[in-house]
C-alpha positions in Angstrom: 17.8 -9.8 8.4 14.6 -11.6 9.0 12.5 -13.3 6.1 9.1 -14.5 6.9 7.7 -16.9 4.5 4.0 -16.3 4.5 1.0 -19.2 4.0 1.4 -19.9 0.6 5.1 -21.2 1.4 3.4 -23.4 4.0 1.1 -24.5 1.9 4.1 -25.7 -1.0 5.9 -26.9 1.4 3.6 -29.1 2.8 3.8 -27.2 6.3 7.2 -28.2 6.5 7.3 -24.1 6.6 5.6 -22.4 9.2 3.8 -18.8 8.5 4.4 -16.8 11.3 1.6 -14.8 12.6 2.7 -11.1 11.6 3.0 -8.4 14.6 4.8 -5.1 14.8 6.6 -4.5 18.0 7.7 -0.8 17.7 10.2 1.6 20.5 9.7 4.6 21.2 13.3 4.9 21.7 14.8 2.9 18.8 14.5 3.9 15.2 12.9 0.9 12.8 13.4 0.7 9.2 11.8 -2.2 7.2 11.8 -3.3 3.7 8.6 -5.4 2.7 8.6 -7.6 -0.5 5.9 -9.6 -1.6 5.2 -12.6 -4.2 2.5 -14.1 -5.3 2.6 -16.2 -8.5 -0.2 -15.6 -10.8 -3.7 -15.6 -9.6 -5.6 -18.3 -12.0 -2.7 -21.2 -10.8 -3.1 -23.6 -8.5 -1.0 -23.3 -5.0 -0.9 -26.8 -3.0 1.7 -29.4 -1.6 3.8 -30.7 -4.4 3.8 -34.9 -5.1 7.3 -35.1 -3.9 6.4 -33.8 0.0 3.5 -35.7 0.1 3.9 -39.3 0.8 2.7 -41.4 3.7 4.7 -40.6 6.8 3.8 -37.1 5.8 0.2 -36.8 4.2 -0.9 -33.8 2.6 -1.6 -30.8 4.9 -3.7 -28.6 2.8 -6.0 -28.8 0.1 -5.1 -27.4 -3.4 -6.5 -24.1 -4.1 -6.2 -21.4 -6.6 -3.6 -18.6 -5.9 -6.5 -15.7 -6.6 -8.7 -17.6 -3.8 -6.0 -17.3 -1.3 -5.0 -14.1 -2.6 -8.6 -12.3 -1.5 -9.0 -14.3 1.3 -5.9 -12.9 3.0 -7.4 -9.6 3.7 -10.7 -11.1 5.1 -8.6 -13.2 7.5 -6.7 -10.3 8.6 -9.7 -8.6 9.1 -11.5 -11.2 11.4 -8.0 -11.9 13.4 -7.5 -15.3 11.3 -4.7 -16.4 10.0 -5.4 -17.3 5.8 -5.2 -20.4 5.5 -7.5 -21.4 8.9 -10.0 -19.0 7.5 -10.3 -20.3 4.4 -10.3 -23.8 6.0 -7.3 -24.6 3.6 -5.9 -27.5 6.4 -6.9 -30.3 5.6 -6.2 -31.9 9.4 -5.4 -29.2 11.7 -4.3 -31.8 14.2 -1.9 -33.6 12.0 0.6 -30.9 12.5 0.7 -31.9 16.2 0.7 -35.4 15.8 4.1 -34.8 13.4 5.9 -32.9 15.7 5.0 -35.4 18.2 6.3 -37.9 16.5 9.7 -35.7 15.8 10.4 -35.5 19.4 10.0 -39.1 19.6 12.5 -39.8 16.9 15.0 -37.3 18.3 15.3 -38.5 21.6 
């Protein structure tokens, strides 16, 4: 089984999360069966990193935004080859995301 958490899990998480970019890879010779399920919580609330994953080792990734906002702007991402959250210029510091894992490797060495 393979679950894919899309960008609004990133953006609760506080990117601690990644959104895959989503691909098919199909086989002519293998049969593929797959089951999607989406969620989405209601579109006038407010989708952004909660208190608790925020703090100053880890600073807040992403803005907060409304869930309808993210919602439409899915589709117009997808359209221009985006992924959501870059298109709708959600990140707040695209480069802090490096600079975090940089510092992981650091700490596990």
């Amino acid at each position: 089984m393979l679950v894919v958490v899309g960008e609004g899990m990133e953006i609760v998480s506080n990117a601690i999360f990644k959104a895959p970019w989503h691909r098919v890879v199909t086989s002519a010779n293998k049969e593929r069966l797959s089951l999607a399920m989406f969620y989405q919580p209601e579109p006038e609330r407010i989708i952004g990193p909660p208190g608790v994953l925020v703090h100053e080792k880890r600073p807040a990734m992403f803005k907060n935004y409304l869930v309808q906002t993210l919602g439409d702007g899915y589709w117009d991402a997808f359209a221009a080859g985006d992924c959501t959250v870059d298109f709708l210029n959600v990140r707040i510091n695209a480069e802090a995301d490096t600079e975090l894992e940089g510092r992981a490797v650091v700490a596990n060495n």
